[in-house]
MILO-898281 format. One record per residue (C-alpha): residue in one letter; x, y, z. Coordinates in steps of 0.5 Angstrom, whole numbers, plus 500, padded with zeros to 3 digits. Each point is the difference from the previous one (the first is absolute). Layout:
BEGIN
+------+-----+-----+-----+
: rest :  xx :  yy :  zz :
+------+-----+-----+-----+
:    a :   X :   Y :   Z :
...
+------+-----+-----+-----+
END
This chain:
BEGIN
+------+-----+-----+-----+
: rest :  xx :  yy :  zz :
+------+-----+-----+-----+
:    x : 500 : 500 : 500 :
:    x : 502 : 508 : 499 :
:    x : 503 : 503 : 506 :
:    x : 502 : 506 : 501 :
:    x : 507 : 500 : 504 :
:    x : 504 : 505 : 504 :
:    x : 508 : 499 : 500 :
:    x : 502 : 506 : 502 :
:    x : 500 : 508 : 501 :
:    x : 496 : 502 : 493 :
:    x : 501 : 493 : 497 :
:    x : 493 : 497 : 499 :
:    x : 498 : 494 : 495 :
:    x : 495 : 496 : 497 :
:    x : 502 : 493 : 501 :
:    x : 497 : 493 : 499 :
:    x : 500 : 495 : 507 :
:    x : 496 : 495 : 502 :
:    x : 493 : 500 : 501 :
:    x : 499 : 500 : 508 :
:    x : 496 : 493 : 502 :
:    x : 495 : 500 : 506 :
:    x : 501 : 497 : 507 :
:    x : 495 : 498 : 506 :
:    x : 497 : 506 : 502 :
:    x : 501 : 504 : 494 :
:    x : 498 : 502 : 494 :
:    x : 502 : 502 : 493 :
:    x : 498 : 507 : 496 :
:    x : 500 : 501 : 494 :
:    x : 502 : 509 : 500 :
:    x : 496 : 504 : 497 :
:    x : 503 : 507 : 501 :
:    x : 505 : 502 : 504 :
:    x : 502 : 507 : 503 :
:    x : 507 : 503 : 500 :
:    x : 500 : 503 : 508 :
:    x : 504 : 506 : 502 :
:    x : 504 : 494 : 504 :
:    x : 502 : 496 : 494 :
:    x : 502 : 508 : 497 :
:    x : 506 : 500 : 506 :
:    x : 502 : 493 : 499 :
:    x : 501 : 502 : 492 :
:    x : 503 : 506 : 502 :
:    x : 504 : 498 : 507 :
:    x : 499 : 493 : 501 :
:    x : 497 : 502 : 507 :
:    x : 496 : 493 : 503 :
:    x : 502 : 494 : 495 :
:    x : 503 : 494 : 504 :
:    x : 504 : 497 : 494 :
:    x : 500 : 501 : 492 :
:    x : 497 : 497 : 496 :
:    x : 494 : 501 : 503 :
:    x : 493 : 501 : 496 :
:    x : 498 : 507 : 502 :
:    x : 492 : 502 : 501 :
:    x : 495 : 499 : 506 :
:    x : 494 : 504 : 498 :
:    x : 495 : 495 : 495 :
:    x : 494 : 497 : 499 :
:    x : 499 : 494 : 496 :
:    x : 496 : 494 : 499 :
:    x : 501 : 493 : 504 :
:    x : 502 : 494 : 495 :
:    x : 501 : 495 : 506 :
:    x : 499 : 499 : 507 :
:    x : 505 : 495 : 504 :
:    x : 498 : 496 : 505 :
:    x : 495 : 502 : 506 :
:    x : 498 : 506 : 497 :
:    x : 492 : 501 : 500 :
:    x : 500 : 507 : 500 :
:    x : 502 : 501 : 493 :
:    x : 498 : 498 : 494 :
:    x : 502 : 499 : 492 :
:    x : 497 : 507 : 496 :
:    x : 500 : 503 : 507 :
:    x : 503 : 508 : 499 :
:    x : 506 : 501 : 506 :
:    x : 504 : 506 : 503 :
:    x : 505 : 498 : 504 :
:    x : 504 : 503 : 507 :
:    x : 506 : 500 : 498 :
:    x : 504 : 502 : 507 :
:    x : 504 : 494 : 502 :
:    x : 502 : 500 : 509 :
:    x : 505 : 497 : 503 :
:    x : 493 : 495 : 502 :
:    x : 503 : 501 : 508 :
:    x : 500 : 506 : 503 :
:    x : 495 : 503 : 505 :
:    x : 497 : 504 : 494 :
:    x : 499 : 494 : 495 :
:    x : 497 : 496 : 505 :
:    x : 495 : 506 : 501 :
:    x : 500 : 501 : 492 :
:    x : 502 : 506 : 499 :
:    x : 505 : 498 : 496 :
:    x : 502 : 507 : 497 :
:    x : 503 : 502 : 507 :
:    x : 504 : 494 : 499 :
:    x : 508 : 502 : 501 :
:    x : 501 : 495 : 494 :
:    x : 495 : 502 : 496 :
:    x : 501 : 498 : 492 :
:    x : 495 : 499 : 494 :
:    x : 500 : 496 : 495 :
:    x : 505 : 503 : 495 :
:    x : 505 : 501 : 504 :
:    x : 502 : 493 : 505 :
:    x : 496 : 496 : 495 :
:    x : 497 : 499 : 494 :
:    x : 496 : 506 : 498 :
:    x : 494 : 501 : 496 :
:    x : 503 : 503 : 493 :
:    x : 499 : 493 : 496 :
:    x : 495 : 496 : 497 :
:    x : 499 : 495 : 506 :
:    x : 499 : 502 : 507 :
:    x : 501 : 495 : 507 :
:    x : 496 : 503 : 506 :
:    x : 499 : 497 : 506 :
:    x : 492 : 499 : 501 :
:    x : 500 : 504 : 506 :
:    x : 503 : 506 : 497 :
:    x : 495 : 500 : 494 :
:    x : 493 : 505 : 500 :
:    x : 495 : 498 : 496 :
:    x : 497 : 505 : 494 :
:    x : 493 : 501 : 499 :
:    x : 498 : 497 : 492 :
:    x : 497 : 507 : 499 :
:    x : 508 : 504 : 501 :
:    x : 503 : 500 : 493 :
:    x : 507 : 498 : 501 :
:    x : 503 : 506 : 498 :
:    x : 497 : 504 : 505 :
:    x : 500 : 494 : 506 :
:    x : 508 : 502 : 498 :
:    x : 500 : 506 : 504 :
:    x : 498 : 496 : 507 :
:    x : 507 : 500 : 503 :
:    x : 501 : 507 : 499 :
:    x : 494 : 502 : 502 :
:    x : 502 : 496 : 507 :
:    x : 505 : 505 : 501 :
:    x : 495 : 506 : 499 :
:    x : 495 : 498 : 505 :
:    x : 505 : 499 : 504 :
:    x : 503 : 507 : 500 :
:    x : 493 : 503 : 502 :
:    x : 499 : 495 : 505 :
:    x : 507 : 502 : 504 :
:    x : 500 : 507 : 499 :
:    x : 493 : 500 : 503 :
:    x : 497 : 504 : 493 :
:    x : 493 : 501 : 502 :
:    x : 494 : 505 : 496 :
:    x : 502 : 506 : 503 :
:    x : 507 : 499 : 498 :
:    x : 503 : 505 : 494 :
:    x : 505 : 495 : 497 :
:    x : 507 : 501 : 496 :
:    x : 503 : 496 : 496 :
:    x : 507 : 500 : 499 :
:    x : 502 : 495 : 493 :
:    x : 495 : 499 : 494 :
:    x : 502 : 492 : 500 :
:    x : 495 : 494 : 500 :
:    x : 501 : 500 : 507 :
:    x : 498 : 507 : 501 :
:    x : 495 : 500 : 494 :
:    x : 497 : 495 : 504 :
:    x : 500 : 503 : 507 :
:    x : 496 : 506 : 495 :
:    x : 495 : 495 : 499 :
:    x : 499 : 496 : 506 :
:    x : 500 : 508 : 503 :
:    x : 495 : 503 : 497 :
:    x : 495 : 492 : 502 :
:    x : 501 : 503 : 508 :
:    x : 499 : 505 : 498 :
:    x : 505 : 506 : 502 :
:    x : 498 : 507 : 500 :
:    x : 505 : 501 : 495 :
:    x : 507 : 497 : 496 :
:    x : 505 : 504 : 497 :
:    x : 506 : 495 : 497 :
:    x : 506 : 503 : 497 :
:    x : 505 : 498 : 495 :
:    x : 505 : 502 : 495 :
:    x : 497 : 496 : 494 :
:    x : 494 : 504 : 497 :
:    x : 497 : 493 : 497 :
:    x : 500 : 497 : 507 :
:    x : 497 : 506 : 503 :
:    x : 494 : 500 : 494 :
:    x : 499 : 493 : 503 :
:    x : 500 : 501 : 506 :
:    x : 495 : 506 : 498 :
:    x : 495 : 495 : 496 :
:    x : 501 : 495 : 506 :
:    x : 496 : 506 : 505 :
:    x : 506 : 504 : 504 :
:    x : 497 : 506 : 501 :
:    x : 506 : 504 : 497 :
:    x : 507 : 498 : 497 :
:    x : 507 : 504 : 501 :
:    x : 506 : 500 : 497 :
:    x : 503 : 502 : 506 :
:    x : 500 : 501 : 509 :
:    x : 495 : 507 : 501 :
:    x : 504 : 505 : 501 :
:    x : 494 : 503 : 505 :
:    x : 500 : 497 : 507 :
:    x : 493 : 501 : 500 :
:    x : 499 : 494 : 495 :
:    x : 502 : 495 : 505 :
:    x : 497 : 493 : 501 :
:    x : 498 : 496 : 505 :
:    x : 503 : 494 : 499 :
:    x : 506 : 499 : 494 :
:    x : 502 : 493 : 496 :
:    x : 506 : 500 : 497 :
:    x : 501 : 495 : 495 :
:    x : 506 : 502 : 497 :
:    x : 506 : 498 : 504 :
:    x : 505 : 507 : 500 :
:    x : 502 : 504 : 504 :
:    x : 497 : 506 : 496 :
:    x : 494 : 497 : 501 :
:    x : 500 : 498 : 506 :
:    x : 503 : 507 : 503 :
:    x : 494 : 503 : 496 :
:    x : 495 : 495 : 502 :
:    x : 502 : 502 : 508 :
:    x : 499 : 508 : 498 :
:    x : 493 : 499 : 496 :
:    x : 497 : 498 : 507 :
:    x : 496 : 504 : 504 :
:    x : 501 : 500 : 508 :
:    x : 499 : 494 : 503 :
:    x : 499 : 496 : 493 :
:    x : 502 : 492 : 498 :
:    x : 506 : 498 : 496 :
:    x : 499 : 494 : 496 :
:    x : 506 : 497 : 498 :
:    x : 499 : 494 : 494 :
:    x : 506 : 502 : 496 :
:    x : 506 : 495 : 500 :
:    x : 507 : 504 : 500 :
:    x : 506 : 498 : 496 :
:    x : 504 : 505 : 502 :
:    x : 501 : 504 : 508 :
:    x : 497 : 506 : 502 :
:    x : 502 : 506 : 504 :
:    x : 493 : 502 : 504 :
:    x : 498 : 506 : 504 :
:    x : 496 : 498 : 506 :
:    x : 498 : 507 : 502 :
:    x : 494 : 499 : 496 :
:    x : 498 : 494 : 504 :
:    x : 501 : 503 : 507 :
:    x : 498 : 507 : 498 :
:    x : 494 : 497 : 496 :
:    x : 498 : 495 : 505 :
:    x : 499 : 495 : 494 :
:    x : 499 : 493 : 501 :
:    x : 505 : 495 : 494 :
:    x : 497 : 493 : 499 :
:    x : 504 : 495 : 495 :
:    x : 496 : 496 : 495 :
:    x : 503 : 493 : 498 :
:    x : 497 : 496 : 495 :
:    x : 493 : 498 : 504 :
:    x : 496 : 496 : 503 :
:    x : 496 : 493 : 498 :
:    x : 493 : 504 : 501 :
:    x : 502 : 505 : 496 :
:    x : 500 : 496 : 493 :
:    x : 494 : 498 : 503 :
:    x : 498 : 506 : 500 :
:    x : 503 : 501 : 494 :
:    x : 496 : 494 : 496 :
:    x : 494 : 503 : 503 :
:    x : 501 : 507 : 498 :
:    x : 501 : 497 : 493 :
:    x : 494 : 496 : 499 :
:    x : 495 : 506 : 503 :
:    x : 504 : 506 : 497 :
:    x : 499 : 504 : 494 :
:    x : 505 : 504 : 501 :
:    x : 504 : 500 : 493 :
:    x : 506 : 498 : 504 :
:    x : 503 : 496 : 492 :
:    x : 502 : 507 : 497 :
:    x : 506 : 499 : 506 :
:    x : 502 : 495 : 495 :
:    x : 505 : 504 : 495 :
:    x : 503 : 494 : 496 :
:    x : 498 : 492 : 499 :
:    x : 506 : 497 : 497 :
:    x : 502 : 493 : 498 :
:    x : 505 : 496 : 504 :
:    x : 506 : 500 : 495 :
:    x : 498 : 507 : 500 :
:    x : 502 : 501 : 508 :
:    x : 507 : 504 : 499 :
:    x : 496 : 505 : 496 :
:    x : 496 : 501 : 506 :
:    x : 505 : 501 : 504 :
:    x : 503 : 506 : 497 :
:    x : 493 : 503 : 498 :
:    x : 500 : 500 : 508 :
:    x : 507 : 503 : 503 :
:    x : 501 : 504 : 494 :
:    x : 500 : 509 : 501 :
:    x : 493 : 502 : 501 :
:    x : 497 : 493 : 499 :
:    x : 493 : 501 : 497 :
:    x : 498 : 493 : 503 :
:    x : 496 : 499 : 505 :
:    x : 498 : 492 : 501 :
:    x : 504 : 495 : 495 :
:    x : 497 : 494 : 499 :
:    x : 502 : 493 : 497 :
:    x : 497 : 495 : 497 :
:    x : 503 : 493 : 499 :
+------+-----+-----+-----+
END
C-alpha cells in the first residue's frame, strides 16, 4: 500500500509498505481523507516529536472499517470510523484516570507508531468512534481538529457574555470561530497576517477580522486563543487582554520565547495551557458534526491524492500560505 513516510527534516516520501493485518482487539480501516496538522508541520520543519524515522506520518483521519479481529463487536465492516490517535504510556495516574492528554509521555500515531497518511490503518477497537452514516467522510475529516477546539473553549471558560480573540486563522482556529460562535459569545474577532484566512475566517462567523493587534487598549477582549505559537503573537495576545482577562494558549512552540510577565501580574490574567483534548471532546466533536449546520468543510482548502502529499507540505509551510486545512486522499 502507499504511505506517506518522513525521514527526516524536510524529507518526506510516498512510499509502498506492506498493508497492516489486524490482530484480536483491533480493527483494519481503509483511510478515506486524512489531514495534514500543524503538528505534522513541526516535524516537517524541525523534526519535533518523532521517535525513530522512518515513520509513516499522520494521526487525523477518518475511513471505512475493512475488518475486525477477534473480539471485536462494537464495529462492523462498512462502519465509518474516526480514530483518538494519542498514545499514553497505559500506567501513569493520568492514563489510569484516562486523561490521556495529561500523560507526561504522551505521542500520537504518526510520530511513535505508524500514522494514518496511507491506504490502511490499525486501530485498537477501544480508541475508535463510531461515525453516524448520515456525516459525509469529508466532513466527519475535521473530528479530531474540532476536538481541540472544543476543548480550548472549554478550559478557557469561554461562555456567551465573553468577547472572544482569536490569534491565527488556521484549521484550528477557524474551527475555534465555528465552535464559538455555537455558544454563542458576545463576539469573536480572529486576527492573522493572511488576508484568505482571515476572509475564511469571516465566512465561518467571526465578527471582525484584522491583519494585525489593535493599537487602541479599548479594544480589548475578555479571553485570547493564541494559536500561533510565536513570541510575537503571543506578547500581543497578552496586551490585547483586558484587565483580569484569560489567555488560551493552544500553539506549539518550536523556538524559546522571552516573555514580560508584567502584563500578567498588572492585569491579573488568568493563563490555561491547552494539550490536544479530552476522549469526551471527540465525543462531542461527532456530535457537533452530526447536528450542526455549520459550514464547517470551507475549513478544507485542499483535498490532494496521497502521492501528492509532499506538495502538500510546502503548500502549508511556504511564506504566506493560502492553505488552511489540507486533506489527503489515498
Amino acid at each position: 500500500m502507499l504511505a506517506v513516510r518522513y525521514y527526516g527534516i524536510g524529507d518526506v516520501r510516498v512510499e509502498n509498505i506492506a498493508k497492516p493485518v489486524c490482530g484480536p482487539g483491533e480493527v483494519l480501516i481503509k483511510v478515506a481523507y486524512a489531514g495534514i496538522c500543524g503538528s505534522d508541520l513541526h516535524i516537517f520543519r524541525k523534526g519535533m516529536f518523532v521517535t525513530y524515522t522512518p515513520e509513516t506520518m499522520g494521526h487525523e483521519f477518518v475511513g471505512t472499517v475493512e475488518a475486525v479481529g477477534e473480539g471485536v463487536t462494537a464495529f462492523k465492516p462498512h462502519d465509518h470510523v474516526v480514530g483518538d490517535p494519542r498514545v499514553g504510556c497505559g500506567t501513569c495516574e493520568w492514563c489510569r484516570q484516562g486523561a490521556f492528554n495529561l500523560c507526561p509521555s504522551l505521542g500520537f500515531i504518526g510520530e511513535v507508531s505508524q500514522g494514518c497518511f496511507a491506504e490502511y490503518i490499525v486501530m485498537d477497537a477501544r480508541k475508535l468512534f463510531l461515525v453516524p452514516p448520515e456525516v459525509e467522510l469529508r466532513r466527519a475529516a475535521l473530528v479530531e481538529p474540532l476536538a481541540v477546539a472544543l476543548h480550548i473553549l472549554t478550559l478557557g471558560g469561554v461562555s456567551e457574555t465573553d468577547s472572544l480573540g482569536i490569534v491565527g486563522a488556521g484549521p484550528i482556529g477557524l474551527l475555534t470561530v465555528v465552535a464559538a460562535k455555537a455558544v454563542p459569545v458576545k463576539q469573536v474577532t480572529v486576527i492573522d497576517i493572511s488576508s484568505t484566512r482571515l476572509e475564511l475566517a469571516r465566512k465561518l462567523g467571526a465578527d471582525n477580522v484584522l491583519p494585525a493587534f489593535p493599537d487602541d487598549p479599548t479594544d480589548g477582549v475578555d479571553a485570547v486563543v493564541e494559536a500561533v505559537g510565536i513570541e510575537a503573537t503571543l506578547t500581543g495576545a497578552l496586551k490585547w487582554l483586558k484587565p483580569q482577562g484569560r489567555l488560551v494558549m493552544a500553539g506549539l512552540y518550536e523556538e524559546k520565547v522571552h516573555l514580560d510577565p508584567n502584563d500578567i501580574v498588572a492585569k491579573e490574567m488568568k493563563l490555561v495551557g491547552v494539550n490536544a483534548y479530552e476522549t469526551a471532546d471527540m465525543k462531542r466533536a461527532v456530535d457537533f458534526l452530526a447536528c450542526s449546520s455549520a459550514a464547517l468543510e470551507q475549513v478544507i482548502s485542499h483535498v490532494l491524492p496521497l502521492s501528492s502529499a509532499p506538495e502538500g507540505f510546502y503548500l502549508l509551510t511556504s511564506p504566506g500560505p493560502k492553505a488552511a486545512k489540507i486533506l489527503l486522499a489515498p
